[in-house]
Every structure is written in structure tokens, then in C-alpha cells.
N, C-alpha and C positions, 0 to 999 in steps of 0.2 A: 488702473492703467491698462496697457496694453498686456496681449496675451503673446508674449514675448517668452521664451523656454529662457534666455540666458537675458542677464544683465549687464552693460561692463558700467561701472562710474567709474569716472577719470576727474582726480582734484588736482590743484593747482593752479597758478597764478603766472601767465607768459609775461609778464612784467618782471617778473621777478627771477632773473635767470633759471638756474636748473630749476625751480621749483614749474615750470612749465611743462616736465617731463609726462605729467599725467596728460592735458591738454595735447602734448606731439602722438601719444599714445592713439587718443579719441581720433587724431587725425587718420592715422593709419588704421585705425576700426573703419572708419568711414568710405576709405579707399576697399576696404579690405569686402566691407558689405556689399560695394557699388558689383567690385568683379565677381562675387557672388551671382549676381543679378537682383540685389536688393531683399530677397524674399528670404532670409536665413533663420530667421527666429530671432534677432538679437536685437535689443533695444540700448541703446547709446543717452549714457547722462555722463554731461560734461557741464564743473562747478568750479568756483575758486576752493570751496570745505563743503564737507558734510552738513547737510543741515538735517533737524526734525522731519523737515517735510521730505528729505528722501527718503525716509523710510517706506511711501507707498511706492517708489519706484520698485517697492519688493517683490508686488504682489504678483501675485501669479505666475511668477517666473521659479523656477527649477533652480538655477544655478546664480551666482553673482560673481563678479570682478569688479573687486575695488582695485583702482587703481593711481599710486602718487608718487612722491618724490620724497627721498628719505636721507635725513645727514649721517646716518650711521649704517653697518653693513661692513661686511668685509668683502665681499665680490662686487658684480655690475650688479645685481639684484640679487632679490629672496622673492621667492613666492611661495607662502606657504595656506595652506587650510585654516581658515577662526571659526572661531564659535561666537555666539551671539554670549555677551558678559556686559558686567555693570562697569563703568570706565568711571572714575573718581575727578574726570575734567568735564562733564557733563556742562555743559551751558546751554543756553539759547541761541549760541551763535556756529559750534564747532563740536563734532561730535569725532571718535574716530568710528571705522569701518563696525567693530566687535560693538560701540555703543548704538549702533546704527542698526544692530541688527536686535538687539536686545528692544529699543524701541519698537520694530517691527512687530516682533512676541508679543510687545506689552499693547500696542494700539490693535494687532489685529485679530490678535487671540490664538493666533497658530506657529506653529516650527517656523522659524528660518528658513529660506532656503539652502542648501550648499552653498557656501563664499568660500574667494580666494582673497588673498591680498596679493600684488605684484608690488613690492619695493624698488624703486629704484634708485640706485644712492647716486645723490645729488652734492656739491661741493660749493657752490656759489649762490647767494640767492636776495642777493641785494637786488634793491631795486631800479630799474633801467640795465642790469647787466643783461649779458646775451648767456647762452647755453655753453656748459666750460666744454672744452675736448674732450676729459675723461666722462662726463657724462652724455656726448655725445655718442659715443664708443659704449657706456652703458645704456643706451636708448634700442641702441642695434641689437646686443645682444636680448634684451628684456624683449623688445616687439620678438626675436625668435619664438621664444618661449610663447608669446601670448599667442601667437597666430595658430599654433600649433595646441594650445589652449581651446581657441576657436572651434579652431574644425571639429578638434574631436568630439564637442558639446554640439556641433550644428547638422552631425552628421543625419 
């Protein structure tokens, strides 16, 4: 892939009310790169789920952000540090972030890079809903944190 220092993946499904919260995320990475002036290092993967094959979005990048929509949580988000581990849902279709990076190790023969996860807790996610208020209001708060994520990885 590209020689991109950071990575952000943004999952999620805008069909699906909050669960689109990763996808509004990718938007605002986008805007965020554009006022950069486009050149910042950061390579942008936007999915409905993890699949096998993001695992080379791994490559050669320093740093990752996973980023999605979560039913549990006690605040507007968590963002905390993973590690690359074996995940017991393993499929061929849905991986999470930790199995995502474990594959990474195993296909490309090296460390991880550094990953975040950014949770953002989400309350509705039927399909055809729109985005509920409270996760509205956790979107806000979570883009703080990531934007400020950004920089300091892009500086």
C-alpha cells in the first residue's frame, strides 16, 4: 500500500443509524486532510467491517486508528491502545481491530503497528434509522479527541 505514517479505518454501515458513526468520522478525516493541504501522511480506509484484506492497509504505516460505533460504554467514547491478539469470532467475513492486527503479524511476518481504537457509543442502529441526538453529541465530542490524535501523529 501506500507509504502513509498513520492509518485511520472507519467501519460502519450509514444505513444503519448510529452505526454510521465510524463512516461521519472518515468524513471529517477527509475535510480535515483537504485543510491540511492534502500531503499529511494519512491514508483513509472507509468499510461496512474489518475484513482479512485490511490487514495490508497495515503496511508500512507507524501508527493505526480503528475507528466505529459501539452499544456499550459509559461516556461519549473510549479510545484506548490494542494489541495485536487472537479474537475467538474469527470469520471470513468480520474481524475486530486486535484480530485484524494479529492477522497483520501472521501474513506479513512483522510487529503491528501502534493502533488505537476510538469507540463511539452508539444507541440505535436499526435499519433506515437516522443518527440518534445522544450520538450526535458523542460524534462531537470523539472527532475532538481524534483531530487532536491527528495532529500530533502528523506533525
Amino acid at each position: 500500500m501506500s507509504g502513509a505514517r498513520v492509518v485511520v479505518l472507519c467501519c460502519g454501515n450509514p444505513s444503519r443509524g448510529d452505526d454510521a458513526l465510524g463512516p461521519l468520522v472518515a468524513e471529517r478525516v477527509e475535510r480535515w486532510i483537504d485543510a491540511q493541504g492534502g500531503a499529511v501522511g494519512v491514508r483513509l480506509v472507509v468499510d461496512f467491517q474489518l475484513q482479512v484484506e485490511h490487514a495490508l492497509e497495515l503496511e508500512g504505516c507507524e501508527v493505526a486508528l480503528f475507528v466505529d460505533a459501539s452499544v456499550a460504554g459509559e461516556g461519549a467514547f473510549e479510545a484506548t491502545r490494542i494489541e495485536a491478539g487472537e479474537d475467538m469470532s474469527w470469520t471470513s467475513h468480520a474481524l475486530t481491530p486486535r484480530a485484524l492486527l494479529g492477522v497483520y503479524q501472521a501474513v506479513v511476518g512483522a510487529v503491528a503497528p501502534e493502533a488505537w481504537l476510538l469507540a463511539i457509543r452508539g444507541y440505535g442502529f436499526e435499519l433506515g434509522e437516522g443518527l440518534s441526538r445522544g450520538a450526535t453529541d458523542n460524534l462531537e465530542r470523539a472527532w475532538g479527541w481524534a483531530e487532536r490524535w491527528l495532529r500530533e501523529r502528523t506533525r
